[in-house]
PLY file of the C-alpha trace (Angstrom):
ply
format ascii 1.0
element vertex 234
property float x
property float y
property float z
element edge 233
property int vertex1
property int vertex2
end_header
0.00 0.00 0.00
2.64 2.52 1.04
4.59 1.19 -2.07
1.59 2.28 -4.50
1.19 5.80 -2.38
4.71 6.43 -3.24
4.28 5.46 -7.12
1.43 8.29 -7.84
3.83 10.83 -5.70
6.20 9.89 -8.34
4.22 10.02 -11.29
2.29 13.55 -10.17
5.98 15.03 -9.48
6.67 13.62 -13.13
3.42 15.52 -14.52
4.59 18.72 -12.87
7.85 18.93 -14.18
6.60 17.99 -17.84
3.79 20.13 -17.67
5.78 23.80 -18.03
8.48 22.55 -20.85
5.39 21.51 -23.10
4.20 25.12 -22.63
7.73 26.43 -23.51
8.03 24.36 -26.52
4.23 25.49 -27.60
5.18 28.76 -27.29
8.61 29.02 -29.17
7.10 26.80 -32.03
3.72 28.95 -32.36
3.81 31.30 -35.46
3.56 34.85 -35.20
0.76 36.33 -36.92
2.00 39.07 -39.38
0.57 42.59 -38.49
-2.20 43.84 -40.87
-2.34 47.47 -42.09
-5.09 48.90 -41.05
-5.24 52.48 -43.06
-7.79 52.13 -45.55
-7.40 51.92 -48.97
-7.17 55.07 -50.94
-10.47 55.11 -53.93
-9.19 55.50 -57.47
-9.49 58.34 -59.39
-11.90 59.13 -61.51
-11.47 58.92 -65.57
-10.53 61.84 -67.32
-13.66 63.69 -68.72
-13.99 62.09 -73.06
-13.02 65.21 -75.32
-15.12 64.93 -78.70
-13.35 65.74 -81.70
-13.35 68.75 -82.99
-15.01 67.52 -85.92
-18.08 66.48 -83.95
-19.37 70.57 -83.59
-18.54 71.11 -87.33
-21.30 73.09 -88.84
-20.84 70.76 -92.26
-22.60 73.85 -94.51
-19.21 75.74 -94.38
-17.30 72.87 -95.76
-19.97 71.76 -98.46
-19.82 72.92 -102.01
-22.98 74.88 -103.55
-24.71 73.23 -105.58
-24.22 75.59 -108.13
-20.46 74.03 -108.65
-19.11 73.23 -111.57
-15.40 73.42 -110.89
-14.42 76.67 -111.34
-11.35 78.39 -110.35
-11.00 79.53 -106.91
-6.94 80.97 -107.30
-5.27 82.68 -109.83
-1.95 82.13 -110.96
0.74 85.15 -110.19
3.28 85.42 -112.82
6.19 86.92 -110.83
8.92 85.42 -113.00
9.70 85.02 -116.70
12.87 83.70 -118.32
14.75 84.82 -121.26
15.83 81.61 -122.78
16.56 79.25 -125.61
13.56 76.36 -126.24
14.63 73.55 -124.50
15.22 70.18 -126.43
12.96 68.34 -124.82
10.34 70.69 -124.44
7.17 71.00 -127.04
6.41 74.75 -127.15
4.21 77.30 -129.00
4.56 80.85 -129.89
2.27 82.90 -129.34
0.53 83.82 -132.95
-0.85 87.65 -133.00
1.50 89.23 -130.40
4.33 91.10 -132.31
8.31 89.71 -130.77
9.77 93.04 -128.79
13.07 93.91 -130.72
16.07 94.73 -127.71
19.17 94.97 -127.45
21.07 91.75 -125.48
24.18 90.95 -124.28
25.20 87.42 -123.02
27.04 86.96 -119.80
27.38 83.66 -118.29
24.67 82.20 -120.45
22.80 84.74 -118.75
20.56 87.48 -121.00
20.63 90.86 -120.34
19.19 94.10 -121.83
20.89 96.79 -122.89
19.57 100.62 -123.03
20.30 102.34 -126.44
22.83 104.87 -124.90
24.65 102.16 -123.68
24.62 100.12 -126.11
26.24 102.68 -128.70
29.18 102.32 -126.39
29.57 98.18 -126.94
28.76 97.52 -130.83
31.08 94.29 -131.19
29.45 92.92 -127.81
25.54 93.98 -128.14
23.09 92.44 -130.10
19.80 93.08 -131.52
17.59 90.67 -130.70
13.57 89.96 -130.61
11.71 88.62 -127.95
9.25 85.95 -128.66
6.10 85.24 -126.73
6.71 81.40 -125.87
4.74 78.55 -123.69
5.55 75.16 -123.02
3.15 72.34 -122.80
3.20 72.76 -118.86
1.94 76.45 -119.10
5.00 77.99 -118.74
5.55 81.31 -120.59
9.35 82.49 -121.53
10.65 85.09 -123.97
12.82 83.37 -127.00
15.77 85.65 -127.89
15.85 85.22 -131.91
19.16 87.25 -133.41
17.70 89.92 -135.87
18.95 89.58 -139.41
21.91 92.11 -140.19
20.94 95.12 -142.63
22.71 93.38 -145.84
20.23 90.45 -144.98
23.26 88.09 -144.13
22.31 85.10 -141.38
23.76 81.89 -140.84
22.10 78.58 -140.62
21.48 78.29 -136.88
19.71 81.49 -137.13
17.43 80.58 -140.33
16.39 77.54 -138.53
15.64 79.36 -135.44
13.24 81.42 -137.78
11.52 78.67 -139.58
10.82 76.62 -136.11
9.27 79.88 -134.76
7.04 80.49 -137.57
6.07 76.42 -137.34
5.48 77.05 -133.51
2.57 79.45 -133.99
0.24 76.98 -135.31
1.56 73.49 -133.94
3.81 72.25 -131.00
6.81 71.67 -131.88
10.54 70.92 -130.05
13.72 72.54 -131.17
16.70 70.76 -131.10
20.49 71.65 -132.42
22.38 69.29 -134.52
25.81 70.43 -134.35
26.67 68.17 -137.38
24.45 70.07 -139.36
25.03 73.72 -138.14
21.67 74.77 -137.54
18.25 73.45 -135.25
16.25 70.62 -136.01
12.09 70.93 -135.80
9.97 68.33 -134.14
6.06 68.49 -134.69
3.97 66.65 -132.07
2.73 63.53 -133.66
-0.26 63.41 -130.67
-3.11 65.85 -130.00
-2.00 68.51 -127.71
-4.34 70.87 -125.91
-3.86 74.48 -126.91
-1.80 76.70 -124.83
-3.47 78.86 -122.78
-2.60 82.10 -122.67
-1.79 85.04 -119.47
-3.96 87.72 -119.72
-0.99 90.48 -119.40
0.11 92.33 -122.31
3.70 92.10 -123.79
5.21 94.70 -122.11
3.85 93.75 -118.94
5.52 90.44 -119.38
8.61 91.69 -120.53
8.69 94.28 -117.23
8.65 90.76 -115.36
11.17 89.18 -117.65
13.73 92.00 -117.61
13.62 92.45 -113.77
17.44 92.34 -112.24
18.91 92.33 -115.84
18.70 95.67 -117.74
21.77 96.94 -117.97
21.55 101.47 -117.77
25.06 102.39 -116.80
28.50 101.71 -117.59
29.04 100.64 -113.96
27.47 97.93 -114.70
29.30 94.61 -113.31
28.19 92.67 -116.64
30.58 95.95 -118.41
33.20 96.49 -115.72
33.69 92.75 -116.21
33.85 93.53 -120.21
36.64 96.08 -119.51
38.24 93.99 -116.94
37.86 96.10 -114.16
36.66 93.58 -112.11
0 1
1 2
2 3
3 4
4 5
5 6
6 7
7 8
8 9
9 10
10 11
11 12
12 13
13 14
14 15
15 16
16 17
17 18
18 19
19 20
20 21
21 22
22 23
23 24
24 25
25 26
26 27
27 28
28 29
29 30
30 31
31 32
32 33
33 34
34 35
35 36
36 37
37 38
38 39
39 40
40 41
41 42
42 43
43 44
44 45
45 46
46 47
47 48
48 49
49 50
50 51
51 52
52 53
53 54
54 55
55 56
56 57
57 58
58 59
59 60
60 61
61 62
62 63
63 64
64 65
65 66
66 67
67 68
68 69
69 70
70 71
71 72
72 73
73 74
74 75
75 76
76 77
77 78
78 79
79 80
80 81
81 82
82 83
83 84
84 85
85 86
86 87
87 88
88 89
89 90
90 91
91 92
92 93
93 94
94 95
95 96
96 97
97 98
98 99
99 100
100 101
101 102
102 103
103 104
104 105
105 106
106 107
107 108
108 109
109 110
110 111
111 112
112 113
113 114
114 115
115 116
116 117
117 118
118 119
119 120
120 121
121 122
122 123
123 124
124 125
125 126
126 127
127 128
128 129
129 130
130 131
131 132
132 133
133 134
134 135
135 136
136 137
137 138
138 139
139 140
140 141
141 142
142 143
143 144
144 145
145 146
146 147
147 148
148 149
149 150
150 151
151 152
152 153
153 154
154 155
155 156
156 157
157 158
158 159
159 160
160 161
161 162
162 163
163 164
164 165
165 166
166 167
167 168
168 169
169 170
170 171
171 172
172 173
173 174
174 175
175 176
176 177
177 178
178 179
179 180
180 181
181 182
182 183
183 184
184 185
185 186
186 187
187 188
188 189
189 190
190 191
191 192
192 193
193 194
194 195
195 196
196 197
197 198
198 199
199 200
200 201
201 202
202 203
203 204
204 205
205 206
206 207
207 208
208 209
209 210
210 211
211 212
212 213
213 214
214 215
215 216
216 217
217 218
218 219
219 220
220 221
221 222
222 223
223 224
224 225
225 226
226 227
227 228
228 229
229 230
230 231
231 232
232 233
């Protein structure tokens, strides 16, 4: 009896001394909840407000054509430039048929055309020479004066200028290109085999368009750099 006493002494003093090293195992194993935020989350912003085009508000009437239409011309051309040039080879061209050539003195510098005024031309008779201006348009519309040399008083002229004369006179009724042969000394004439639109026409009278042409390249004083270059002065 006293032996079974001591026995549950035993086993109680046992239970004791288990009971706290369970609990400090329990504890040191138990996970740590992680700490939640608790700020509330901030509300998205709202979309940005839909633009419509610009094309939405279009009052349509101030786009659309009247009914009236019929394609005319709502610009005009400005001629601000005109060239004083030889045809070019590849070029048809016209002349123009009623308006008389303007007859001017030229000199030549650079390939570059310039007019000379009578008192200063008086001064330069080996270096000036009378030419005429010819009323010419290519089939693009674009108008240039053609400097044809002016026979001499004795009626002498070389080939290249006879040619010159006979493709003008064939360019007032047909289009035509006017090319050099330099085998044969003188210009070769081309009539367009197709069917070419006539040329139409500016509205400005010839010495309106030879105002535009001559701009920058008269020549009215012997200080002229085209004749201080002639003298070698410069």
């Amino acid at each position: 009896m006293k032996s079974e006493k001591a026995h549950h002494a035993n086993e109680d003093i046992n239970n004791e001394q288990e009971t706290p090293m369970k609990e400090r195992t329990t504890a040191t194993t138990q996970p740590t909840s992680p700490t939640t935020s608790t700020s509330p989350t901030p509300a998205a912003a709202p979309p940005p407000p839909i633009t419509p085009p610009a094309e939405a508000n279009l009052d349509l009437d101030r786009i659309r054509l009247p009914q009236l239409f019929t394609g005319q011309v709502l610009v005009r051309k400005l001629i601000t430039t005109i060239s004083i040039q030889k045809p070019k080879r590849n070029d048809y061209i016209q002349v123009h048929p009623t308006i008389e050539p303007m007859p001017v003195w030229t000199l030549v510098d650079e390939q570059e055309t310039f007019v000379v005024t009578g008192e200063i031309a008086v001064n330069f008779p080996n270096d000036v020479i009378a030419k005429e201006l010819v009323l010419t348009i290519t089939r693009l519309g674009n108008i240039f004066l053609w400097p044809l040399r002016i026979p001499e008083e004795d009626g002498r002229i070389n080939n290249w200028h006879a040619s010159a004369r006979e493709a003008r006179s064939r360019a007032k009724n047909a289009w035509v290109r006017v090319v050099s042969n330099m085998a044969l000394g003188a210009y070769e004439v081309y009539e367009a085999a197709g069917v070419i639109p006539d040329p139409v026409w500016p509205t400005l009278s010839m010495d309106e368009i030879v105002r535009i042409a001559v701009k920058g390249r008269v020549i009215d004083s012997l200080d002229h750099p085209v004749l201080r270059k002639l003298r070698g002065e410069i």
